[in-house]
Structures are given as C-alpha cells and as structure tokens.
FIRO-620706 format. One line per 3 residues: number of its first residue (from 1); for each residue x, y, z of C-alpha. Coordinates in steps of 0.25 Angstrom, whole numbers, plus 5000, padded with zeros to 4 digits. Each point is the difference from the previous one (the first is absolute). Layout:
FIRO-620706
NUM	X Y Z  ...
end
This chain:
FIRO-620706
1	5024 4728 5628  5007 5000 4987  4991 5009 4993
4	4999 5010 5012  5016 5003 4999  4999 5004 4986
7	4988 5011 5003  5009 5006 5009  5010 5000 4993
10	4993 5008 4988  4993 5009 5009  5014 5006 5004
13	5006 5001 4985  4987 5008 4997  5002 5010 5012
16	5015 5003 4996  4996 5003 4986  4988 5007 5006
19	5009 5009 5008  5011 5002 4990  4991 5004 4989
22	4990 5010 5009  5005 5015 5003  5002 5005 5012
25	4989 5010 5006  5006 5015 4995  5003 5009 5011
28	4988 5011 5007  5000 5013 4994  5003 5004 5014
31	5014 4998 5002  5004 5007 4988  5004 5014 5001
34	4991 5007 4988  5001 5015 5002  5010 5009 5011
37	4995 5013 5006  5010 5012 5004  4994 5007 5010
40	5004 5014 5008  5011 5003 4989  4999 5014 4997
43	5015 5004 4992  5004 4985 4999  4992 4996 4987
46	4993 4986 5002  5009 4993 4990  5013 5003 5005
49	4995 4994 5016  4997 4989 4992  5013 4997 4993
52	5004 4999 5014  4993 4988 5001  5004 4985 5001
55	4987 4997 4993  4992 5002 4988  4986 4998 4997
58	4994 4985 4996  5012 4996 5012  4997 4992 5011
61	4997 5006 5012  5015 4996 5007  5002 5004 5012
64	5014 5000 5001  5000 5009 4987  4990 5010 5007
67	5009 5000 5012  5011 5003 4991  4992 5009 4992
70	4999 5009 5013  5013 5000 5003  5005 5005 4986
73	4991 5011 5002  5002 5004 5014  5016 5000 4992
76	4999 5011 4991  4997 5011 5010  4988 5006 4993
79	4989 4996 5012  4999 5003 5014  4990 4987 5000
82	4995 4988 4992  4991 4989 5001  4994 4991 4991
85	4987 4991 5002  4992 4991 4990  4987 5002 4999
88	4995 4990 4991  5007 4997 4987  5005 5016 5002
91	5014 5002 5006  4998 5014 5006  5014 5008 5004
94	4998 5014 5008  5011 5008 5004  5005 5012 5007
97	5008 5008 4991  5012 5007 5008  4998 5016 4999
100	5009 5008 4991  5010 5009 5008  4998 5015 4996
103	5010 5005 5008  5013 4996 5008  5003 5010 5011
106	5010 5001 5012  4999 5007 5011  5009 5001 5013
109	5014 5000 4993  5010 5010 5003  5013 4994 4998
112	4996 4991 4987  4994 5007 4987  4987 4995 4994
115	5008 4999 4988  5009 4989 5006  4990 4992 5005
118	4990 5001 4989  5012 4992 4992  5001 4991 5011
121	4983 4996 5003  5000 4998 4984  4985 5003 5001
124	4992 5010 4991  4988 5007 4997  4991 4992 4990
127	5005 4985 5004  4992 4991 5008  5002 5000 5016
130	5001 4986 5007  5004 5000 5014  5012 4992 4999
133	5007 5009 4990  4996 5011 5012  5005 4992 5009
136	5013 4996 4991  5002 5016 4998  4998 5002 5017
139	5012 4990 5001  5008 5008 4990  4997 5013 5006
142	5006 4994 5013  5011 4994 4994  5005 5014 4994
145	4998 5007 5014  5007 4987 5007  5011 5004 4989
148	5002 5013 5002  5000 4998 5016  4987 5001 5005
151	4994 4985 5005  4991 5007 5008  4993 5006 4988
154	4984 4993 4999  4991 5002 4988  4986 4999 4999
157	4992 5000 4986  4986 5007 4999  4991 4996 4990
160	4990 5013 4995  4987 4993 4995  4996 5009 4985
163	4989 4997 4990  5001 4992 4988  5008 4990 5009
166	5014 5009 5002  5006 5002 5012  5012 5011 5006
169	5011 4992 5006  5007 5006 5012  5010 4997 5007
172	5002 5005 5014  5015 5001 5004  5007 5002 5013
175	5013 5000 4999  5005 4999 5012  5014 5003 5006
178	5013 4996 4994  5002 4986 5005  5016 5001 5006
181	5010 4992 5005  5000 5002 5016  5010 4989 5001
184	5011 4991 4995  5008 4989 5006  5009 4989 4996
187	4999 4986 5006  5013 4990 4998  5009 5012 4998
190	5014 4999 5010  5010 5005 4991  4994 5014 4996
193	4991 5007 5010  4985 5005 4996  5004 5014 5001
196	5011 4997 4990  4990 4991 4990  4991 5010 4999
199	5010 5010 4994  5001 4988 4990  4984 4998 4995
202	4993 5012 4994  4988 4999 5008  5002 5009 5011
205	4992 5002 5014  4989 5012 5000  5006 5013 5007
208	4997 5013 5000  5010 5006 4992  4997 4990 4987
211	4990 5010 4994  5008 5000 4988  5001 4985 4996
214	4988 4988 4998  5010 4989 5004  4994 5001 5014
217	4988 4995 4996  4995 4986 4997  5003 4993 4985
220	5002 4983 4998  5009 5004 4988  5010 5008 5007
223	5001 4988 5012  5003 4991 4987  5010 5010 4998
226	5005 5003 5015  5003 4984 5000  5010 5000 4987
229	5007 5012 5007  5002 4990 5014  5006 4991 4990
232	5009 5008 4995  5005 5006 5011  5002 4987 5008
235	5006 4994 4986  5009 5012 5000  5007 4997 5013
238	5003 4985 4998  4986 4994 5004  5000 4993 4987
241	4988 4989 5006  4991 5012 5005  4985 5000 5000
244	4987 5006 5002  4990 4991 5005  4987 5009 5001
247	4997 5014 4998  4986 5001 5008  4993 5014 5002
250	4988 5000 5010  4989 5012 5001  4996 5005 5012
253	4985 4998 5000  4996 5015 4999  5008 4998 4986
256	5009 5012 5002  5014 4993 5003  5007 4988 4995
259	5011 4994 5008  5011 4991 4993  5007 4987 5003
262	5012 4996 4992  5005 4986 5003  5014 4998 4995
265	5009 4988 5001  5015 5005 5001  5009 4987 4996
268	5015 5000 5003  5011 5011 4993  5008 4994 4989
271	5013 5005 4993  5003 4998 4986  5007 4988 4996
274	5007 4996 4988  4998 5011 4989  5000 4998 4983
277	4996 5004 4989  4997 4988 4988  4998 5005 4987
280	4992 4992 4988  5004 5008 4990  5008 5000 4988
283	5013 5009 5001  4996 5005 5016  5011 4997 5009
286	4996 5001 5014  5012 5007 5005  4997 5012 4991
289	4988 5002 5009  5003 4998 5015  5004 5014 5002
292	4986 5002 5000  4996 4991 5010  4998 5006 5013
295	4997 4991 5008  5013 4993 5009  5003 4987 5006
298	4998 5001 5014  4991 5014 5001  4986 5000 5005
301	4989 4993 4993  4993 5013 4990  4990 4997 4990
304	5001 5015 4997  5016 4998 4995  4993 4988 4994
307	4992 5007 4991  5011 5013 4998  5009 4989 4994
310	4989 4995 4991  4997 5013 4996  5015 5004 4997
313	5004 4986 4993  4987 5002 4990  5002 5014 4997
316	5016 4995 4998  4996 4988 4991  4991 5009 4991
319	5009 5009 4998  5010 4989 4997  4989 4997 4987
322	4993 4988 5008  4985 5007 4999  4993 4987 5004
325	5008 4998 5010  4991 4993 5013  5009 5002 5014
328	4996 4990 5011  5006 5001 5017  4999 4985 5002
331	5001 5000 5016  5001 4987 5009  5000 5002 5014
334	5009 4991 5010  4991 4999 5011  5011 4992 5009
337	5011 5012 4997  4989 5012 4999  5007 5002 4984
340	4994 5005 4987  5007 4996 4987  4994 5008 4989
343	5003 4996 4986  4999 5011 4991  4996 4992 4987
346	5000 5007 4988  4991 4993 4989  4995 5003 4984
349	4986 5006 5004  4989 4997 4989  5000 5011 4989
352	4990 5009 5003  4995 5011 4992  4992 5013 5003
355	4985 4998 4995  4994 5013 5003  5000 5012 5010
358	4986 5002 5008  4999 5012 5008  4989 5004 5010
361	4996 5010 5010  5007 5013 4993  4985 5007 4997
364	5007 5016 4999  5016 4994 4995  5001 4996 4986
367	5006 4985 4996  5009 5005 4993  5006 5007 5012
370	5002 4988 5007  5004 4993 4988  5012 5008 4996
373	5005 4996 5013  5002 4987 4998  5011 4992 4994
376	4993 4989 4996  4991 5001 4986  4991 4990 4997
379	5006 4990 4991  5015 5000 5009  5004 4989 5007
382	4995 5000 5014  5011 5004 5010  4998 5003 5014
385	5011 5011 5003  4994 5009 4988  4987 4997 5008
388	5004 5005 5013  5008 5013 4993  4988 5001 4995
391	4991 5001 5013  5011 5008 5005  4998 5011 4989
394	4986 4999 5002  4999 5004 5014  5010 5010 4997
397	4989 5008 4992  4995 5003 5013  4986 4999 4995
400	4994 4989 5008  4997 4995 5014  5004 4985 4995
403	5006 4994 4989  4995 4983 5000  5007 4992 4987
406	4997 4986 4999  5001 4989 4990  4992 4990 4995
409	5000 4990 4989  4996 5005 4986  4994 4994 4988
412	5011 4987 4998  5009 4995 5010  5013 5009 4996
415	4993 5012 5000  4995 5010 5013  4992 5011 5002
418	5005 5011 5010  4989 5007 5008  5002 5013 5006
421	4991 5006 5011  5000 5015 5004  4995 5008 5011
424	5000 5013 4995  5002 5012 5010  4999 5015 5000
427	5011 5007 4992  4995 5013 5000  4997 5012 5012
430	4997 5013 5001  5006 5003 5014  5003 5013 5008
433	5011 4998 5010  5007 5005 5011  5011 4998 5008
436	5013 5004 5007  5016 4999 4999  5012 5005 5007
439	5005 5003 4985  4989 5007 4997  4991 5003 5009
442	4984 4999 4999  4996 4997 4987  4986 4999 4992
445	4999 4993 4988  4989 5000 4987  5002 4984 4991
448	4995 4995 4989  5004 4987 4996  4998 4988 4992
451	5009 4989 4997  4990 4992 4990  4994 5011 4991
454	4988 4994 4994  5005 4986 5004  5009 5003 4988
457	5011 4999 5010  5006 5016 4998  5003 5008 5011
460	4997 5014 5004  5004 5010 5010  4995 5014 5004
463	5006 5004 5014  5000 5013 5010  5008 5000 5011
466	5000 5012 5010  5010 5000 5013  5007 5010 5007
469	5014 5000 4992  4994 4995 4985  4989 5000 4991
472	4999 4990 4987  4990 4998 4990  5003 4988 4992
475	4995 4994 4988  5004 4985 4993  4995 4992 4993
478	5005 4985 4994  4996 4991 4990  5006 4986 5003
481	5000 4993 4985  5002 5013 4990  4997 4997 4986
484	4995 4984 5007  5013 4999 5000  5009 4996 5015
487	5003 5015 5000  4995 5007 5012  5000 5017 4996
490	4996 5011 5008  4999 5014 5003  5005 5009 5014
493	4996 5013 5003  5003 5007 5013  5000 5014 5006
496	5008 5000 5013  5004 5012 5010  5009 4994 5011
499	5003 5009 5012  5015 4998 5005  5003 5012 5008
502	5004 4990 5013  5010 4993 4993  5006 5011 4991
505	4992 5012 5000  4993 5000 4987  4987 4997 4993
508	4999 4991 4987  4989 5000 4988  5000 4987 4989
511	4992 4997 4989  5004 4986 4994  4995 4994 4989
514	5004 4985 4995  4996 4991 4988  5006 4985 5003
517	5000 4987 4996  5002 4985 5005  5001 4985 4997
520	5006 4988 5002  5014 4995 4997  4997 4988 5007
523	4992 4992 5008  5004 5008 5012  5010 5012 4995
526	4992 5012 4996  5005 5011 4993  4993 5013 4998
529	5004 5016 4992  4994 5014 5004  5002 5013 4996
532	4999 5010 5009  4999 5017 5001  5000 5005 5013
535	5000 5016 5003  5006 5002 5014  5000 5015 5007
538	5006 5003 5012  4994 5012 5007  4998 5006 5013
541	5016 4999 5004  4999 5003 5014  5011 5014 5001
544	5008 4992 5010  5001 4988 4990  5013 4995 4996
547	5008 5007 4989  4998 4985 4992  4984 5000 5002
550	5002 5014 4995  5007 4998 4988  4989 4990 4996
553	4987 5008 5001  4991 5002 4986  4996 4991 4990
556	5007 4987 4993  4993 4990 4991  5005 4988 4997
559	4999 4989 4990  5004 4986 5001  4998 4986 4997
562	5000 4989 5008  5001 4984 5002  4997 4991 5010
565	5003 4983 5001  4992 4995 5010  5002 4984 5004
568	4988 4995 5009  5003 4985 5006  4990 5005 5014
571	4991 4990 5004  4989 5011 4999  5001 5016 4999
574	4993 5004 5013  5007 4995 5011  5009 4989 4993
577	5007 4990 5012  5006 4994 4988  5011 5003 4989
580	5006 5013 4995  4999 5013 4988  5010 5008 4994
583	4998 5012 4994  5010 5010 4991  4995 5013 4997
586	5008 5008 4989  4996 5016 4995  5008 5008 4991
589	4995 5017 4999  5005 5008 4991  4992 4999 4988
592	4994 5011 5002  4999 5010 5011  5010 5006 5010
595	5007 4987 5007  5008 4991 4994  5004 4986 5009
598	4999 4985 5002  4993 4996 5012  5001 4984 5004
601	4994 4994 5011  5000 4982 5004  4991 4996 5010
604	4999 4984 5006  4991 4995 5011  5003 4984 5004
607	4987 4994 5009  5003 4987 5009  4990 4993 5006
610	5008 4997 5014  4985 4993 5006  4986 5001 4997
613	4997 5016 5000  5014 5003 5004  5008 5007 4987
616	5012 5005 4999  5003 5011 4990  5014 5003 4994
619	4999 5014 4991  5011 5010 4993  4999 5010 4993
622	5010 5010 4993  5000 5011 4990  5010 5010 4994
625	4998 5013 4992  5009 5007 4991  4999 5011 4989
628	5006 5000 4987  5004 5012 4989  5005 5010 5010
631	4985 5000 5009  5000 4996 5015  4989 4993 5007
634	4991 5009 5006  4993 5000 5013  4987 4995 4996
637	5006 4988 4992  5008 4995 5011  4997 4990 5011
640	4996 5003 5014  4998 4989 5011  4995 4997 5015
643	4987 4999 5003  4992 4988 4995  5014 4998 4991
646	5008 4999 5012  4993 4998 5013  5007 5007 5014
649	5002 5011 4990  4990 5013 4997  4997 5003 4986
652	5013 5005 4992  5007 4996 5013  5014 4996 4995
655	5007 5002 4988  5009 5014 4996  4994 5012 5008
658	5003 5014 5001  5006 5001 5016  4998 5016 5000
661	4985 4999 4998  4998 4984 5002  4992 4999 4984
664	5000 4985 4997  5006 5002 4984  4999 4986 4997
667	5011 4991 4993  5002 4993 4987  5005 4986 5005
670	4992 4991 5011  4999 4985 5004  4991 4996 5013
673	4999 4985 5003  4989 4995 5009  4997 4988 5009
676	4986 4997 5005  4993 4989 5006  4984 5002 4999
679	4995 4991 5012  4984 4999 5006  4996 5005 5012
682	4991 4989 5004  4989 5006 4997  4991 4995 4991
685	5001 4999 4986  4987 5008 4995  5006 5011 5009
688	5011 5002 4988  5011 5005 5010  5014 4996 5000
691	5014 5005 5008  5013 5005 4992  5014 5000 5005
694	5010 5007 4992  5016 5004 4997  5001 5011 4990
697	5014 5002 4996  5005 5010 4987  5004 5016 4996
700	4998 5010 4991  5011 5006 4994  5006 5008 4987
703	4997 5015 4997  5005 5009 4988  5001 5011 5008
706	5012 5004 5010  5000 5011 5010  5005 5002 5016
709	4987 4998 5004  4999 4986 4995  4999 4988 5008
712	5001 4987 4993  5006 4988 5007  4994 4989 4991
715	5001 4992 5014  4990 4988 5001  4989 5001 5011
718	4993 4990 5007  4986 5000 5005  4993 4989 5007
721	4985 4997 5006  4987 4995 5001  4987 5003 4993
724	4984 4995 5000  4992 5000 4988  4986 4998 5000
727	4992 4999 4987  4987 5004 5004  4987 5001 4993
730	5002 5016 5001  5012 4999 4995  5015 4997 5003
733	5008 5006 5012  5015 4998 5003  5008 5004 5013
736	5014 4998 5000  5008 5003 5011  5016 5001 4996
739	5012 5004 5006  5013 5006 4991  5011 4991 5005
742	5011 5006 4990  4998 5015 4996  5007 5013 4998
745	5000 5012 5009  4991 5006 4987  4990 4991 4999
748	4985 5002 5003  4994 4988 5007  4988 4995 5004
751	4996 4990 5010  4984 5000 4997  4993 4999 4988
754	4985 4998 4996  4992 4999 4988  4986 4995 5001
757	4989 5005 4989  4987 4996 4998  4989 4997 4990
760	4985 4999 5002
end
C-alpha cells in the first residue's frame, strides 16, 4: 500500500536523527586508572618508580603500555624484581629493589694487583649491585687474565648479605697457570722450512730456559703481529703475492696450552721489472733522484728496499723544499713474466699543518721533556721525516719501554694532531755488583744512578768500584736543557787509584774534576767544551823500575780544555746494525798546572747490515800527543793500548817499552783499525747472545825520551779472533779468544780474555 511505504520511510529518518543527536554511554569507572601504588621501595622514593612509567593516572588501563611499563623499569637497574597488578581502578607496582654494594673485595690474586682490577670491574662501594654488571665485571676480570697469559684463570663472585639492604662483593680468583704455546706449525709453507718460520714470528714455543720472556705465552694481539712479520719476510725474498690465510690457536682442554696453526699461501718469486721514478712537481727533475732509488731491474722482488727507497726519495724531496710532498711505489705485477714495475710517483700531497701535540702515558717524566725533543712545534707544517727524527730522539732518552706516535685528523681537514704514547720504564737503581776480569781481576761495586732525576730528565751518578788493580769513586751529574735552553751542562768528579806494577812497576793516584758543556750544531753533528783539572801521582816505583818510570814519579797537575764534534748517522745507540759516528776529541793543558800539550784523538765506526741480525762493523781510531814551550808529554798523558783496545794483546801490550826491564811506557801516536761481523748463534732471541769475529790491526808509537834500552819499532801488529757476548739479565760477559798474527819479540800478548760483571 501507498501509505504503508511512506511510514517506513519516516520511521528511518527519525531513527538516524535519533542516533546522531543521542551520546554515546561514558565509559565505567573501572577501566580508568585513578590512583598508582608503589609498594616494597625502601631508598627508591615512590615518585621517581613512577616517572618510569608508561602511564599516569585518569589513563586507560593498556596493556601494551603496562607491558612496556615493566620493561622500562626492569631497564634502569635499580630492582631485582617488579610486578605490577590492577586491583580495581588502583595500578599497584611492587618491586625489589637491588641492594647497595658496600664493599668490593678480591681475593685469590697473586700475579694481578687489586688496584688493576679495581679499574678494570668499574664497581664501587655505594652503587647499586645488579647481576649483569657482576656478571659484565666477571667477563672483564677473565679478559685481563686471558691478556696477560692465563685462559685457564676462573672467577667466581660472592655476594655477603648486610642489613639495610647492602651486601660485600667478592670475587673468588684462581688464576691458574700461564697459558703457553706447546706448539707451532705452518701449513702450505715449501719454500722456507717451519724451523726457519719460527725464527720469523715473535711467538716462540714454551721451554725451559724462557724464564725471562712472556712471548712463550698465549696473546691474539701478538699472532696479529706474528702474521705481518710472515709477510714481510716472504715479501722481502720476492714472494711479492704471499698470504696468510688463517692464524687458529686451539686450547687443550685442561686450558694450560695452546697450539698454533699458521696457514700460508706461498705464490711464485718475482723479479723487479721496469723501474722509474715520475715526478708531478713543479721544478723536480726525476733524474736528480734515482741515485736514491735502491731497487734494480732484474733483482729479487723486496718490499723492504721498496720502502728504504721511499724513505730516502722523501727525506731527499724535503730537504729539496717540497714539505708536502706525497711519495707513492705504484707496482704491477706481470704474472706471465713473474715482474714487478714499480712507479715511484711523486705528487703535491694536500697541505697539512700540525694542530696540536697530545702526549700520554709519561706519569713521572715531564711533557716538556719529550717535547723538547721534537722537531715539530705545533703550528709547523706537518712533515713526516721531522716526525721520525723526532721518534728517534725520543727513544733515545732512554726512558721508556715503548714509544707509539700516531696521527689522526684535527679540527679541519688541513690540520693534524700527533699522539704520542709512552711506556715509561725504571731509570733509576741502587745496585751492588760483582764481578770478574782478566784486566782487573774480582771486582765489587757500590751505584747509584738515575738517568730522569725527578722526571725532569737530569742525570746523576754516584759510583764505587773495588777490584783487585783499582778503586774509583765517582760522582756526575748532568742537566740536559741548561738554562731551558739545548745546552746539556754538567759536572765529573772522580778519585781513582790504578795499580800498574804488571805492566811497568808502579802505582798511580788521580783526582779529576771536569765542568763541560754540549749542544747541537746540527740535526746530527754535536759539539761539546770541558774544562778539566786532573792531579796525577805516580808512587810505589818498583827499585827494578825503569830509569824512565823513575824519573816520572811525584805529583803533576794539569789543566786543559777540551772539545769534541761528534756526528751520529746510527740507526740506534745500542747495538746499531745501521749507519756510522765520528768523533774528534781536542785538549789543550797548559793554563795552568805542570803540563803543557795538545792532545787529538778521531774515532769512526761504519755499521752494515749484511742480513737480518748479521752486522758488519768497520772502526778506526787514531790519536797523537805532543807538548809545546820546551815541556815533553808525560807518562800519564800518554796512550797505552792492548787489551780491550787491541784484542790478542795484554793490557799495555805494545807500543815503546823498556827491554831491560820489560815497563810498557806508552807512545804519543796510534792508529788501530777494526773489522767485526756481529752474527747470532741460533739461539733464541730473548737469550740476548750473539758471536763476534774479529781483525785488529794498528801500533803505538812516539816517545820523547831516548835511551839504549829503548825499544820502539812503531811496526804495525795484527791480531785476529773470535768472541761471544751474552747480555744477560745479571749483567754483561764477553769472551774473546784472539791470536797476534803480527807482532814484535817485545810485545806482551794474550790469547784469552774475560770480563763479565754482575748486578742484582
């Protein structure tokens, strides 16, 4: 029906406006959180547990906020538990708060100081304990045991319960053995046998006579290093595509051993090819540099004569004016033809200036020490031969274990900072010694010493030496920058009684006294001025003495000045296997005192590095005497040699001599030259022995006095021999054994000879 239609129509109008205009129903009280309740907080305050919450009062009650809430509190590390309920329209949060730790004790550690691994646990009395920062702390302990050689070390924390919610942490350490290396092998090697490869890596296998040395024992860094030393000796003998595969280190299971797999990849032996050198920069003709190019067309692949040739061609370009200089060996290898071309390609290197100095790790040595050393200031152009030279000078101090420089980018792109890292070690000892020498027999001494004087860099010395020929007090003292200037100054006092019957029958008493100064002339020629006053007495002439020993008894002081110029190009100053030094000495007496003479003296050593740890040393040495206004040189001005001056011959062995009673008298002119190949003995390294062979060739000549008796040919002797020197922890010993090839009837020899003194 019509009328029906329309109703229905109406009926559903009114209902939409009906359900548009009606509000929907509010929600329950119930789901609404209206209060929160902290319960079981005792140092926590209520209102900080609940700004870790999620939600707030008049929120919903979420439970993915709740969850969340949970979490964020369980995150801050203040609560052992947490829970949280509703009951009703109340959100009720408990918690367990994590006790306080009181203390924080070690206990079962010998080898590591409570100190070292206070620093390393970072826990401390009056912070919250949690069990993962315990646990964190356990896995750091281990770590610094595992670091120092001991992976069998276990650590187990107790926890000591105390009112007011504190608790004693303990940890319980048992450090267990040192964790050495029982084996090493090599896998892949063909060319170089393992025997041979483990005289290339510093990790050496545990024995028995290692006691001195750690690099026995187990550390990842020093593997990481044991590979770059494969790589360079391979690279070094042509193996120009060597590798190290994998380095794997297995411990046994009772965690007292490792044993360690080296897998190498060999590759073929290349030559090098085609060599040049390609110069980008204004005004630098090439050819003005290949006489520094060591590397040849045709010689055995060396990345080590790759590198010397960089070295040489940057130091040359910076001395040419090129600071920024950037030197680059661009090497292709001809597989087909086994070749290496290297392009040595010279290009403008960005300009880069010094930002700032940092040094670290000197606690007793002042900064200012270290920094006089260098030769770059801050502000200077960055160059990286004033930075080596500067390493150099620093390790020569002698005052640490390890010098690190490294360099990183400073506050804008043409600026660097240069961080240097020191290992300080002891430079000071009060040490009682003894010891033995053919020369002079037992011996005892009494030394005090210290090279860096209240880190200031100063050094003192207070000696007493006891043997059966001499006794010697000694006193000097040294301060390196005078005035903070590049002066070194310094003060020598020394008392010395000398007993010389054996050679020429009489006894001798000095007391010197010497002020002196030294500084640079240049980078590597040093020049320094004394003055000196020495009081010599000859005394107890044997009666059967020589007339010439006779006439020289009593008193005599003298008083001289003196120069040296000493040029140092050595690798290093102990036990260079590099480079050379030259040295003048010049002294004038006759100031003041009784003699009147000059007295010059030229020294020169040349080192050669004929293979690794094989050196050969080429030395002379010469000097002449003479008086002026009317006054002879005296016996005890005059130079006396054999001994350790000229081996195969006994002390005062050669030189002018009295033939009725056989008195050494000495001589006013000598020159020695000297050829000696330092070689190992294939023992280890740590045991710091090594074999000498030796030619010894020179005389002693020239005397004022005349007489029948006098015997002086001024014939040149030769000696030859072999020696061992062994620098123990005790001390150093040295045997030669030498033979006089060429001598005179006269002279005194001697085929053995031993000095070896101790220090404890």
């Amino acid at each position: 029906m019509p009328g029906t239609g329309r109703c229905t129509g109406l009926v559903s109008v009114l209902l939409l406006i009906l359900f548009w205009v009606t509000p929907a129903p509010a929600q329950t009280t119930g789901d609404i959180i209206r209060d929160i309740r902290v319960e079981g907080n005792q140092r926590v305050e209520a209102e900080t547990v609940e700004s870790y919450l999620e939600v707030r009062r008049g929120d919903p009650f979420d439970p993915k906020r709740l969850d969340d809430s949970l979490r964020s509190l369980f995150a801050t590390g203040l609560f052992d538990d947490v829970s949280i309920e509703r009951q009703g329209d109340i959100l009720v949060v408990r918690v367990v708060e994590n006790p306080i730790i009181n203390r924080v004790a070690f206990e079962g550690n010998k080898r590591i100081s409570d100190e070292e691994l206070e620093a390393e646990v970072r826990l401390r009395p009056r912070t919250v304990y949690s069990r993962a920062a315990v646990q964190n702390a356990v896995e750091r302990i281990l770590e610094l045991y595992r670091r120092n050689g001991r992976y069998a070390a276990t650590v187990e924390p107790k926890i000591i319960e105390l009112d007011q919610n504190r608790v004693d942490l303990v940890f319980e350490i048992k450090e267990g053995p040192l964790t050495k290396v029982c084996g090493i092998a090599f896998i892949g090697n063909t060319k170089y046998a393992d025997s041979t490869l483990r005289g290339v890596i510093r990790t050496v296998e545990s024995a028995w006579y290692r006691f001195f040395t750690s690099d026995d024992t187990y550390d990842p860094d020093r593997v990481e290093f044991d590979k770059e030393l494969l790589r360079r000796f391979y690279q070094a003998r042509g193996y120009a595509e060597f590798k190290v595969l994998s380095a794997v280190a297995e411990l046994t299971p009772d965690g007292r051993c490792f044993y360690i797999t080296f897998t190498v990849e060999e590759g073929p032996r290349y030559r090098f090819g085609r060599i040049t050198v390609d110069s980008r920069l204004k005004d630098l003709d090439p050819d003005q540099l290949r006489s520094f190019v060591s590397t040849e067309e045709g010689d055995i692949y060396n990345a080590d004569e790759i590198e010397n040739t960089v070295q040489a061609l940057t130091d040359e370009v910076g001395k040419l004016g090129y600071a920024f200089a950037r030197i680059e060996p661009v090497q292709n290898l001809d597989r087909e033809n086994r070749t290496v071309d290297v392009t040595y390609r010279i290009d403008q290197g960005p300009r880069v200036y010094v930002e700032r100095i940092d040094i670290k790790g000197n606690v007793r040595t002042l900064d200012s020490v270290i920094r006089r050393e260098f030769r770059l200031a801050e502000g200077d152009p960055f160059n990286t031969v004033l930075l080596r030279r500067s390493i150099q000078r620093v390790r020569n101090l002698g005052f640490f274990e390890k010098v690190d420089v490294r360099t990183r980018q400073g506050s804008a792109p043409d600026r660097i900072i240069v961080d240097v890292e020191v290992a300080e070690k002891s430079t000071g000892s009060l040490s009682f010694g003894a010891g033995f020498s053919t020369a002079d027999g037992p011996l005892a001494d009494i030394r005090l010493s210290e090279d860096n004087l209240l880190g200031r860099g100063q050094a003192l010395l207070l000696s007493l030496t006891v043997s059966a020929r001499r006794r010697r007090i000694e006193f000097s003292f040294t301060e390196p920058y005078f005035l903070e200037r590049e002066l070194a100054a310094g003060i020598d006092l020394a008392h010395t009684q000398s007993d010389f019957q054996s050679e020429s029958s009489f006894d001798e008493t000095v007391t010197r006294g010497r002020l002196r100064a030294s500084y640079d002339l240049t980078e590597y020629l040093r020049h320094s001025v004394r003055y000196s006053i020495k009081n010599s007495d000859i005394r107890n002439v044997d009666n059967d003495a020589s007339q010439f020993i006779k006439d020289e008894e009593g008193e005599r002081l003298t008083s001289s000045v003196g120069q040296t110029f000493t040029y140092d190009r050595r690798d290093t100053r102990f036990l260079p296997s590099e480079g050379y030094v030259i040295r003048l000495d010049q002294d004038i007496a006759g100031l003041l005192g009784d003699n009147r003479y000059l007295r010059q003296e030229l020294k020169a050593n040349f080192y050669y590095s004929l293979m690794p740890d094989v050196v050969l040393n080429l030395g002379g040495s010469a000097g002449y005497v003479f008086g002026f206004g009317g006054e002879d040189v005296h016996l005890a001005d005059r130079f006396f040699l054999g001994g350790s001056t000229f081996r195969g011959f006994a002390a005062a062995g050669i030189g002018p001599r009295d033939t009725d009673t056989n008195d050494a008298l000495g001589g006013n002119l000598y020159y020695v030259g000297t050829a000696e190949i330092r070689f190992p003995l294939g023992l280890p390294k740590e045991i710091r022995m090594f074999g000498r062979a030796f030619v010894d060739a020179g005389t002693l000549t020239d005397i004022d006095v005349s007489g029948p008796s006098l015997e002086d040919s001024g014939n040149i002797r030769v000696s030859a021999g072999v020696g061992l020197s062994w620098l123990s922890p005790l001390g150093p010993l040295a045997i030669d054994l030498a033979q006089a090839l060429v001598k005179d009837d006269e002279d005194d020899t001697e085929t053995f000879r031993l000095s070896f003194g101790t220090r404890f």
